[in-house]
C-alpha positions as CSV (number, residue, x, y, z in Angstrom):
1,X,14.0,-3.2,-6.9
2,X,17.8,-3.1,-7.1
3,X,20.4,-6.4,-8.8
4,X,21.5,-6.8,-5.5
5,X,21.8,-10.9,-5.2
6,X,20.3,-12.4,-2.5
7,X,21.3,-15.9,-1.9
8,X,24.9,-17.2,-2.5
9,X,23.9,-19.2,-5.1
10,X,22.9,-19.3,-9.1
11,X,20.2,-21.9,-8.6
12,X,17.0,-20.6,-9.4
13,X,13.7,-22.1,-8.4
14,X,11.0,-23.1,-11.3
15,X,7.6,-22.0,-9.5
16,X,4.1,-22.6,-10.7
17,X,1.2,-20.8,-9.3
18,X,-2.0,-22.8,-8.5
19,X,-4.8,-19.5,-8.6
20,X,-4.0,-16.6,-10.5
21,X,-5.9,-13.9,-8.5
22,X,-4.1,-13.9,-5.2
23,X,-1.1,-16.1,-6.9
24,X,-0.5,-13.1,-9.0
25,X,0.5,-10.6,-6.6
26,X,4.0,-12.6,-5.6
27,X,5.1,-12.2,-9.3
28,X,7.2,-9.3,-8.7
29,X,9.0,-10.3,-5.3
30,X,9.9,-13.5,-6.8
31,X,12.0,-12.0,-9.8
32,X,14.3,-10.8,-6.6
33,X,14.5,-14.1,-4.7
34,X,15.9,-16.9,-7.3
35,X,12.5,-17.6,-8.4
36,X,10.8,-17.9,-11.8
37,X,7.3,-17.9,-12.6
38,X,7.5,-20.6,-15.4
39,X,3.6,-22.0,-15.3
40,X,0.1,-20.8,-14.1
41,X,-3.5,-22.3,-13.7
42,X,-6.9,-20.8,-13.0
43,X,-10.9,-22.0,-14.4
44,X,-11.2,-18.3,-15.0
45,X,-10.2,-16.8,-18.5
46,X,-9.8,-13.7,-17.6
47,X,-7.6,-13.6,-14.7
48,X,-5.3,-15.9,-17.0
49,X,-5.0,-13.6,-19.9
50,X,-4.3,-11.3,-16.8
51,X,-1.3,-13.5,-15.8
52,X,0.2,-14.8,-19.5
53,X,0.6,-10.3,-19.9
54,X,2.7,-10.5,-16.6
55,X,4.3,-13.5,-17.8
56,X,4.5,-14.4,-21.0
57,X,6.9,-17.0,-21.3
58,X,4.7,-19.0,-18.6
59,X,2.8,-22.1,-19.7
60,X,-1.0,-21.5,-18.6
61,X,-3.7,-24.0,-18.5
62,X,-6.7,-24.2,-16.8
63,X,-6.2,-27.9,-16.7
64,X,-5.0,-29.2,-13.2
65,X,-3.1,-32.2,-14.6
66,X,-1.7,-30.6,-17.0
67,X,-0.3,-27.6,-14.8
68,X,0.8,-30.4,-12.5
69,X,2.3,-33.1,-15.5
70,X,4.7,-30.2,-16.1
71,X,8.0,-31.2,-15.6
72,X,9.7,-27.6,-15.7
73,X,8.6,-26.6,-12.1
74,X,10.2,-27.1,-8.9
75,X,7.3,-25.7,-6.6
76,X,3.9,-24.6,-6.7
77,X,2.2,-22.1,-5.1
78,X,-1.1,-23.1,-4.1
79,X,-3.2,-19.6,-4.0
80,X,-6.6,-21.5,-4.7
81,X,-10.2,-21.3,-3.2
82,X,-9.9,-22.2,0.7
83,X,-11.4,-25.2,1.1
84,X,-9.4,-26.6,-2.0
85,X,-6.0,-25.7,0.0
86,X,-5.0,-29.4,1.1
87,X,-6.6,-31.4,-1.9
88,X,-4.3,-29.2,-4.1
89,X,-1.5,-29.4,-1.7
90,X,-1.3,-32.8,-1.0
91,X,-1.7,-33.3,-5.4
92,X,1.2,-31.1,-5.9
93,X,3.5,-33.1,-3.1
94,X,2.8,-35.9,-4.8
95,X,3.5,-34.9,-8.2
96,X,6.7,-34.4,-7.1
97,X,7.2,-30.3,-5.8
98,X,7.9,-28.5,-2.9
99,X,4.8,-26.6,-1.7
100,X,3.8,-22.6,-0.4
101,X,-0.1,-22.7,0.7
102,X,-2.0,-19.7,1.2
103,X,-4.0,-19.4,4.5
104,X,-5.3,-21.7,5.8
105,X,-3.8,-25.3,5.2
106,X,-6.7,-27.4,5.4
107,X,-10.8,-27.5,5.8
108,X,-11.1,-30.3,8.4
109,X,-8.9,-32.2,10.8
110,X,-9.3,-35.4,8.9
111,X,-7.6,-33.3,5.8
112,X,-4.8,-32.0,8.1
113,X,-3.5,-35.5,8.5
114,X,-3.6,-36.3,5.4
115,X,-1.4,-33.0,4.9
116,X,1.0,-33.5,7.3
117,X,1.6,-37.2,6.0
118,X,2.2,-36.3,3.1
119,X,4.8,-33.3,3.5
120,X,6.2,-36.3,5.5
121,X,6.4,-39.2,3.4
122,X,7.4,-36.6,0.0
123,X,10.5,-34.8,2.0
124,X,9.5,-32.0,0.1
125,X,9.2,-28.2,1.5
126,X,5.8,-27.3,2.8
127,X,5.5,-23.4,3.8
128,X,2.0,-21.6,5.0
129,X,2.0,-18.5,3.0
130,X,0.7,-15.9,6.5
131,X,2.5,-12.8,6.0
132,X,1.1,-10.4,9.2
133,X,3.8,-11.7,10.9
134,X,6.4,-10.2,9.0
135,X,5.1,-6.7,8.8
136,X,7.9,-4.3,9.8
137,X,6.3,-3.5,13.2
138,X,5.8,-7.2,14.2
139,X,9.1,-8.6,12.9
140,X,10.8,-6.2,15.1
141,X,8.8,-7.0,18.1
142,X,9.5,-10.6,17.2
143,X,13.6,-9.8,17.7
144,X,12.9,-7.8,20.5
145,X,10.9,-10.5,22.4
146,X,13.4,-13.4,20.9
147,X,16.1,-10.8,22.6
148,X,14.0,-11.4,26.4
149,X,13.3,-7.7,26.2
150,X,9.6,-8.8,27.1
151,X,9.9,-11.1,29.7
152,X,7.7,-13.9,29.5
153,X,4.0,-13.8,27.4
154,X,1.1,-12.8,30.0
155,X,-1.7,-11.5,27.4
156,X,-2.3,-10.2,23.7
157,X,-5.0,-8.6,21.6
158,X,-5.0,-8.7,18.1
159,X,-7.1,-7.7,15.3
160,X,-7.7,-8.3,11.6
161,X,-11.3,-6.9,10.7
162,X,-11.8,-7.3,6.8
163,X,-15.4,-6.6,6.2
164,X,-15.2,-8.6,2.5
165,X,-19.3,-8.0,1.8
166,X,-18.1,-7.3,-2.1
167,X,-16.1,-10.3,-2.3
168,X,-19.4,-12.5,-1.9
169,X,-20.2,-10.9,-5.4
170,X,-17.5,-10.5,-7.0
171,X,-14.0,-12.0,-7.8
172,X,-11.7,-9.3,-6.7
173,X,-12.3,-5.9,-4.7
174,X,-10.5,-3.9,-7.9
175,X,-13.2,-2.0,-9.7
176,X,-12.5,-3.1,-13.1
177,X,-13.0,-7.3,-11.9
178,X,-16.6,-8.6,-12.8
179,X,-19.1,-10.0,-10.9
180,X,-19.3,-13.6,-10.0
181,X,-21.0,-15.6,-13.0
182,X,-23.4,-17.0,-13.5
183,X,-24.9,-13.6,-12.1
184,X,-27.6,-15.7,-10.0
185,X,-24.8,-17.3,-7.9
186,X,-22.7,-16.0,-5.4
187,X,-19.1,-16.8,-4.5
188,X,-18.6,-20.6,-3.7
189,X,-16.8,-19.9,-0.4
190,X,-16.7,-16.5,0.5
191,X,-20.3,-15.8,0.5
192,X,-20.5,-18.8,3.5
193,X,-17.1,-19.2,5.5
194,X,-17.3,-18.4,9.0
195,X,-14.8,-16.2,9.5
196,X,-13.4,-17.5,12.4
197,X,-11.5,-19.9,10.1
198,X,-9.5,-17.2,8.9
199,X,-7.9,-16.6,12.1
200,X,-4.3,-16.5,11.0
201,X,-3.6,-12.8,10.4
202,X,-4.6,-11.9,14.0
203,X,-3.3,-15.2,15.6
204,X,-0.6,-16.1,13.5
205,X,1.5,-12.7,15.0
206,X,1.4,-13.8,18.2
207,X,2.9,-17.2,17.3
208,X,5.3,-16.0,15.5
209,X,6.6,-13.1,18.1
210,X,6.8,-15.1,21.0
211,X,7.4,-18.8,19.7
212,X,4.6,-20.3,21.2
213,X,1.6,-22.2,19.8
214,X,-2.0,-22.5,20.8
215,X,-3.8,-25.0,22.9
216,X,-7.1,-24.2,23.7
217,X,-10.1,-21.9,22.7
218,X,-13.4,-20.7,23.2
219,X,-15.5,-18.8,21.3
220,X,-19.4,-17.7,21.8
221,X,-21.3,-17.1,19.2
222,X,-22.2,-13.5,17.3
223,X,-25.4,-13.1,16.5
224,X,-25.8,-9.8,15.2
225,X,-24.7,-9.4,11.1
226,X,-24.0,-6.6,8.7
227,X,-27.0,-5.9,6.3
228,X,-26.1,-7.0,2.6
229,X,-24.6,-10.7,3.1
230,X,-26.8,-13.8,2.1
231,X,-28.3,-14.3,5.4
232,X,-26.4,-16.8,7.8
233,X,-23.1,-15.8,6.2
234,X,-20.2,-16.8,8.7
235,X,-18.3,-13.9,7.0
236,X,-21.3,-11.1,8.3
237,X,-20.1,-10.6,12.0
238,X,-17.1,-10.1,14.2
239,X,-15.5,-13.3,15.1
240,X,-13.5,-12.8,18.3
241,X,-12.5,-15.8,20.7
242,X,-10.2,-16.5,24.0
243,X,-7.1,-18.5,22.9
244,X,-4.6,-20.0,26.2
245,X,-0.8,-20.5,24.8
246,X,1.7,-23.1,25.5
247,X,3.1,-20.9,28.1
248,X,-0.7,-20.7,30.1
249,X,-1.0,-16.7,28.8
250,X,-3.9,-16.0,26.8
251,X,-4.3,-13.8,24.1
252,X,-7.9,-12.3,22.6
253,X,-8.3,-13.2,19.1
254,X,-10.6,-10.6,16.7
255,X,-11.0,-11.5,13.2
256,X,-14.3,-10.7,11.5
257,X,-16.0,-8.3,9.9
258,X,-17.6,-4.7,11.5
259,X,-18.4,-1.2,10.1
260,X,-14.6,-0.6,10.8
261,X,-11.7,-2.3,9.2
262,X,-8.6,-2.7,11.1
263,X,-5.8,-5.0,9.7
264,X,-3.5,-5.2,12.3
265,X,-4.3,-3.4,15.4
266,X,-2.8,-5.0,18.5
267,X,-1.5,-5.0,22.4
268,X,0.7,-7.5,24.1
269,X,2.1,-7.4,27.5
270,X,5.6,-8.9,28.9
271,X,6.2,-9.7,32.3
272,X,9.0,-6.9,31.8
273,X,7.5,-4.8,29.0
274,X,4.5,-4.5,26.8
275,X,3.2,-3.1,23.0
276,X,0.5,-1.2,21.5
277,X,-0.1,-0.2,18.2
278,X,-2.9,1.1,16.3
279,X,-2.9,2.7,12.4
280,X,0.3,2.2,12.1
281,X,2.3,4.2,15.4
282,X,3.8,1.5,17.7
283,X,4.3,2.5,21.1
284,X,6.4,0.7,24.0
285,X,5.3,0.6,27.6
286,X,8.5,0.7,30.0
287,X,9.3,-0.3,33.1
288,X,7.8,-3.3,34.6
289,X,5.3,-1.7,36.3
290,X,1.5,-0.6,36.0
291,X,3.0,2.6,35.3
292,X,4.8,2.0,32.5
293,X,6.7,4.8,30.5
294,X,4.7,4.9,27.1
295,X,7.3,5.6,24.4
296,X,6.8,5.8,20.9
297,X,9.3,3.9,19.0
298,X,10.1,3.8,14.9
299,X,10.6,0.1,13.9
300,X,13.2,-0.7,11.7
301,X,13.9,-3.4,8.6
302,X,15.7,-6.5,9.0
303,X,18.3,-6.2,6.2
304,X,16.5,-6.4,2.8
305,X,13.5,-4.4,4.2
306,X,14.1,-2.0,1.4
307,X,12.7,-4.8,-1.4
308,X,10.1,-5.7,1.3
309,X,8.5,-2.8,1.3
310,X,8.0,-2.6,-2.7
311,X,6.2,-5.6,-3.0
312,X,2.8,-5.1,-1.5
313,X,0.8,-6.4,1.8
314,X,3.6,-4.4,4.4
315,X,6.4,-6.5,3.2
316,X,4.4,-9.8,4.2
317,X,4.7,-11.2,0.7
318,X,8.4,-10.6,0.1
319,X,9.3,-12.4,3.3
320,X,6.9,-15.1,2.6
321,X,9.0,-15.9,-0.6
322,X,12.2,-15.1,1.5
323,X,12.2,-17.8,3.7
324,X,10.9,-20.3,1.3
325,X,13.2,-20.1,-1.0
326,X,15.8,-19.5,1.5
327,X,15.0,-23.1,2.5
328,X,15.3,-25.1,-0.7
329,X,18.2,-23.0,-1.7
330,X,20.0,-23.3,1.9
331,X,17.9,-25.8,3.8
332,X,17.5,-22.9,6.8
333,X,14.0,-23.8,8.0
334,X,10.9,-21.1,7.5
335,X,9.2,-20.3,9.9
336,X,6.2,-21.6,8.5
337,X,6.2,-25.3,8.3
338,X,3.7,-27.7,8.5
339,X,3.1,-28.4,12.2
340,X,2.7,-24.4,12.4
341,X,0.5,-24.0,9.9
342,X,-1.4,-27.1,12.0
343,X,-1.5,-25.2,14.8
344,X,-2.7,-21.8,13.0
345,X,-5.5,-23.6,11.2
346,X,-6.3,-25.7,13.9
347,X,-7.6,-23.1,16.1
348,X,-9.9,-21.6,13.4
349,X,-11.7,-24.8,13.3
350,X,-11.5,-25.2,16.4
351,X,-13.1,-22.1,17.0
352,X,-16.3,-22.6,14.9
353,X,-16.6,-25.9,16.9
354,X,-16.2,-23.7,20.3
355,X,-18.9,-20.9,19.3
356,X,-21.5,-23.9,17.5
357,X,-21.5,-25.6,21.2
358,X,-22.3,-22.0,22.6
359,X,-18.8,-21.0,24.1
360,X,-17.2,-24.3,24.9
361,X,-13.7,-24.8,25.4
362,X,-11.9,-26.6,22.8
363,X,-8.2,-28.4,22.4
364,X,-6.2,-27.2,19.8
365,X,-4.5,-30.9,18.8
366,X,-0.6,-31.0,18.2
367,X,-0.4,-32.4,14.9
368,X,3.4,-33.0,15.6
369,X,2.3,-36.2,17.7
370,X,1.5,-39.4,15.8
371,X,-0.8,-40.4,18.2
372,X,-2.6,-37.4,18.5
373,X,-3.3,-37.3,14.7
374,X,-4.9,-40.8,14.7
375,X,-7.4,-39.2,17.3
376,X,-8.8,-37.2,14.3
377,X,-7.8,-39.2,11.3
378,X,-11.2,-40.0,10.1
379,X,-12.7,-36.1,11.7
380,X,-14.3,-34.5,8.6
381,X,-16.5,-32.5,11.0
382,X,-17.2,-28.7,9.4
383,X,-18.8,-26.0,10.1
384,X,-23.0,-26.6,8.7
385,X,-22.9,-24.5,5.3
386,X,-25.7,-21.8,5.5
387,X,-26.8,-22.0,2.0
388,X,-25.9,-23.2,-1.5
389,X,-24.1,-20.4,-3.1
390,X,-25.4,-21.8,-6.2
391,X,-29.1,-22.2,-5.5
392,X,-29.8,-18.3,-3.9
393,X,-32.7,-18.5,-6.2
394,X,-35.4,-20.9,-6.3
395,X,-35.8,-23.7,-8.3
396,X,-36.9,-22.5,-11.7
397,X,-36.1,-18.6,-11.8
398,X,-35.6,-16.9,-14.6
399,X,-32.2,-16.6,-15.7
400,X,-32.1,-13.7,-18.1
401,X,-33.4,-12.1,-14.9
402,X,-31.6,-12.8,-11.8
403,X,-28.6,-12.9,-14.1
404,X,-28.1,-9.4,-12.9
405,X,-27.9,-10.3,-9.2
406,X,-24.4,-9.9,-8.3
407,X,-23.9,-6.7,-10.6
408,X,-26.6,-5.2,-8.6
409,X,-24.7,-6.6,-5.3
410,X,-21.9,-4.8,-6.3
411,X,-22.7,-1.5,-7.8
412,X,-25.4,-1.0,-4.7
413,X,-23.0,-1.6,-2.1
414,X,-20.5,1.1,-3.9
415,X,-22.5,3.7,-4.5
416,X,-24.5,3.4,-1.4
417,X,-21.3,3.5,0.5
418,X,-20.7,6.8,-1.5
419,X,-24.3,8.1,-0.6
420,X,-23.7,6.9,3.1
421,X,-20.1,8.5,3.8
422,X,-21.1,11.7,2.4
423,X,-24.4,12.0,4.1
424,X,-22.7,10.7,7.9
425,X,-20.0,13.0,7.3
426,X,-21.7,15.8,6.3
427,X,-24.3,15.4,9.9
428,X,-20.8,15.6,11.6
429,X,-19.2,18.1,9.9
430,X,-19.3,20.9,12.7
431,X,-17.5,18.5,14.9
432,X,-14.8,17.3,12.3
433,X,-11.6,18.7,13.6
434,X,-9.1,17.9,10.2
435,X,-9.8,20.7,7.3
436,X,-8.7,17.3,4.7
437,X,-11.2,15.4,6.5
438,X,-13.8,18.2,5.9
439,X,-12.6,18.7,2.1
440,X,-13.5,14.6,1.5
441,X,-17.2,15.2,2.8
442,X,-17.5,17.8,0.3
443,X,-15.9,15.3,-2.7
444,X,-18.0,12.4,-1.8
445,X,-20.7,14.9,-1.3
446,X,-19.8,15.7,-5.3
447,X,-19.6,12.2,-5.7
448,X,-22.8,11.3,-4.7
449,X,-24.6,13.6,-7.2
450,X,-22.2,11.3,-9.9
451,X,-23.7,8.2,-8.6
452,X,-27.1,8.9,-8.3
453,X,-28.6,8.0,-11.6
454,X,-27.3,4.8,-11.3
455,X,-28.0,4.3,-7.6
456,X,-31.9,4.8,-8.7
457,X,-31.6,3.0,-11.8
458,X,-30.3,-0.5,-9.8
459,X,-32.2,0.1,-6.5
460,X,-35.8,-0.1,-9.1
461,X,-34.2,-3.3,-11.1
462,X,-33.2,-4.6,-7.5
463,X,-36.5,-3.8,-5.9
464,X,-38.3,-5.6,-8.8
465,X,-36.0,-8.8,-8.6
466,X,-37.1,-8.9,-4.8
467,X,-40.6,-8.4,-5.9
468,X,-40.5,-11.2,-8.3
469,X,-38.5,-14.0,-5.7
470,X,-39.4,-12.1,-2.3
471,X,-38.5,-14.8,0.4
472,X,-35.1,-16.2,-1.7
473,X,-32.1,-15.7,0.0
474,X,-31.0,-13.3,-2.8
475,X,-34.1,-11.1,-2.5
476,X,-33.1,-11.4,1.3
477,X,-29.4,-9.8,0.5
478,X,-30.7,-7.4,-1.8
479,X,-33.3,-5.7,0.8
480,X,-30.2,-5.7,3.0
481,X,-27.9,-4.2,1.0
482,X,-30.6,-1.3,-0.1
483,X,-30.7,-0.5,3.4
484,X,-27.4,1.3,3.0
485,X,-28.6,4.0,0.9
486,X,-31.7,4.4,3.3
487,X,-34.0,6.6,4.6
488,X,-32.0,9.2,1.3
489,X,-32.9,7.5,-1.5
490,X,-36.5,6.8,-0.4
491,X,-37.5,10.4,-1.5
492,X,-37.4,11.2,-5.0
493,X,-33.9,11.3,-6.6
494,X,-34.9,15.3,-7.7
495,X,-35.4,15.7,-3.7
496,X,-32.1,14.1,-3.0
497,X,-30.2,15.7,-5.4
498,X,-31.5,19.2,-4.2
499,X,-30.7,18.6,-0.5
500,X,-26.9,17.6,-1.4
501,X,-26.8,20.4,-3.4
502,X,-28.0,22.6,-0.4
503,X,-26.4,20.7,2.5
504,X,-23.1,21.4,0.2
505,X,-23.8,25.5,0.2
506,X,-24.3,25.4,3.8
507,X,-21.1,23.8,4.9
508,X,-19.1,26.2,2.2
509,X,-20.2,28.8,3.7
């Protein structure tokens, strides 16, 4: 990152972050944008110590009313657990502060009024933190639509797959973050959520490229989950739903969670012209026609893209920052404000109302109407909660046991992912047509004789915790989670290790 300044101005913003794990990661783009990091609050100790080394002239607490008594902040940044979004929100307006939320805004319709009433009555700045809009590849389809080189909105597909099975079992997807503690619980909303709630990624896009918002959806039910999650996990399936726009187009949602992540793969047709992209090479179809010229096109930065792209998440998180502070500092509105970030959220709750009545379509409500919002002032409807992500053991268990749960959630999942890519890949390899891709079946086929000590060693201390709790939802998980490594690691390990070792001479050769 360069000096160059970005606003007209010497006002700088004093921002507190509200979350230390995903609040952490906007550190370095806000040293850019007229922002300092002045205070921080998390319950966990680690992740502050993590935070105070990043910034150590920050005042961090784990205390809420002390982080929010302090007097030295402008704004927070409310980067908290999900279903605490608009109770910490709506605290932090009131205390006084302007206000960036990460997805989504609120848990229930009931708490979105009390949200937008409050960014209301506090004139202060409310911004939803969704950065997939403002990837390089979807800001400049954004101009290009804004320029009418589209036409008008007919139909969209997007997709933001995030299979987060780890993240029911631990705090962060970087190796060297523990396990969720106690060991015998799992994570207090991720374990559960249904992930058609977090819609925003896939959905939010679309808003943002052709200006419109959403209005109705419908969404059947998936039945069908990924081995490994507590059983009934909303996060354990493919979430995909029908939304219609303002315009009457519809676009397919996919959010969800499969055996292949894609985080941002997408179509969208123009009555003129129409997108594609997938992995990253944007194509244009020409023409007006059903035979459209497919042309493959190299998106380009708005100005600043440069610092965008050295701050992590394709430039979402710079531009996040961008526009907020560009607001308080300018009063230019963001393109996030409240009644958006309504509209986003709305349509994930919305959606797990749709696929728990088996498909029916659903009103997304315009929260920008008075009279619409007292329809669901008093709707604290949500979805039913599976399980209790503290109770995954019975009543009674032994601690010093099951203490070891989520450590063996963990390490099972990674080295039988290990076991699993090598062994796929290597029934393939004949058929594999990259020599890299070829060379990576080998290493994880190295890998794999690494890991499998302690793939043994947990699958026995798993297989005895099941023994010992068999019909708990834990033991449930952990069966499922095993199955990963299956039918290898039900011979011997000796076995195992000698048919890598031979499957790896016979593709050298």
């Amino acid at each position: 990152m360069g000096a160059k300044k970005i606003f007209n101005t010497d006002k700088r913003i004093r921002l507190g972050i509200w979350g230390l794990g995903r609040g952490s990661v906007f550190i370095k783009a806000a040293k850019e944008l007229n922002i300092d990091v002045v205070a921080g609050c998390d319950f966990n100790d680690e992740i502050r110590e993590r935070f105070q080394k990043e910034c150590p002239d920050a005042k961090v607490t784990a205390d809420e009313n002390e982080f929010l008594s302090n007097k030295e902040m402008d704004a927070v940044l409310v980067a908290t657990f999900f279903t605490s979004h608009a109770e910490h929100a709506i605290r932090a307006l009131n205390a006084g502060y302007h206000v960036m939320s990460e997805v989504t805004s609120f848990f229930t319709p009931a708490e979105g009024v009390r949200l937008v009433e409050a960014v209301e009555r506090s004139g202060k700045i409310y911004n939803l933190l969704e950065n997939y809009p403002f990837t390089k590849e979807n800001m400049y389809l954004a101009k290009l639509w804004k320029d009418g080189f589209f036409g008008e909105f007919q139909y969209g597909e997007f997709e933001y797959l995030h299979e987060c099975r780890e993240l029911c079992y631990r705090y962060c997807v970087l190796p060297d973050f523990p396990p969720i503690t106690p060991g015998y619980t799992v994570h207090s909303w991720r374990s559960w959520l249904d992930f058609h709630y977090y819609c925003t990624h896939s959905l939010g896009p679309v808003m943002q490229i052709t200006g419109l918002r959403p209005e109705r959806i419908t969404a059947f039910p998936e039945k069908v989950e990924l081995p490994g999650y507590i059983p009934g996990s909303g996060m354990s399936k493919p979430c995909p739903s029908l939304i219609q726009m303002s315009n009457g187009g519809v676009m397919r949602n996919l959010c969800g969670a499969t055996t292949a992540d894609y985080h941002m793969s997408k179509r969208i047709w123009g009555t003129r012209a129409s997108a594609e992209s997938f992995e990253g090479n944007l194509y244009l179809r020409l023409g007006a026609t059903g035979g459209s010229m497919k042309t493959p096109v190299q998106p380009e930065w708005p100005e600043l893209g440069d610092l965008a792209d050295s701050t992590g998440h394709g430039g979402g998180d710079f531009w996040e920052l961008y526009y907020f502070a560009r607001q308080v500092l300018t009063g230019e509105k963001a393109p996030w404000d409240i009644y958006s970030a309504c509209d986003v959220t709305l349509a994930g709750i919305m959606a797990v109302r749709s696929h728990e009545n088996n498909g029916a379509p659903m009103e997304i409500p315009d929260f920008r109407k008075p009279e619409v919002r007292d329809r669901y002032r008093n709707d604290n409807g949500r979805m039913v909660q599976p399980f209790d992500p503290a109770k995954v053991f019975p009543e009674g268990h032994d601690k010093e046991k099951t203490s070891d749960f989520t450590r063996l959630m963990a390490k099972i999942q990674e080295n039988s992912v290990i076991l699993r890519k090598a062994m796929d890949g290597a029934s393939v390899y004949e058929q594999i047509r990259e020599k890299e891709t070829r060379l990576d079946v080998i290493t994880l086929l190295n890998k794999t004789l690494e890991v499998l000590p302690e793939l043994y060693s947990d699958r026995t201390k798993a297989s005895a915790l099941v023994s010992l709790y068999p019909e708990s939802p834990a033991a449930k998980a952990l069966t499922g989670i095993m199955t990963l490594s299956e039918p290898e690691t039900l011979e011997s390990q000796d076995i195992l290790k000698q048919k890598i070792e031979k499957t790896m001479t016979s593709l050298l050769k």
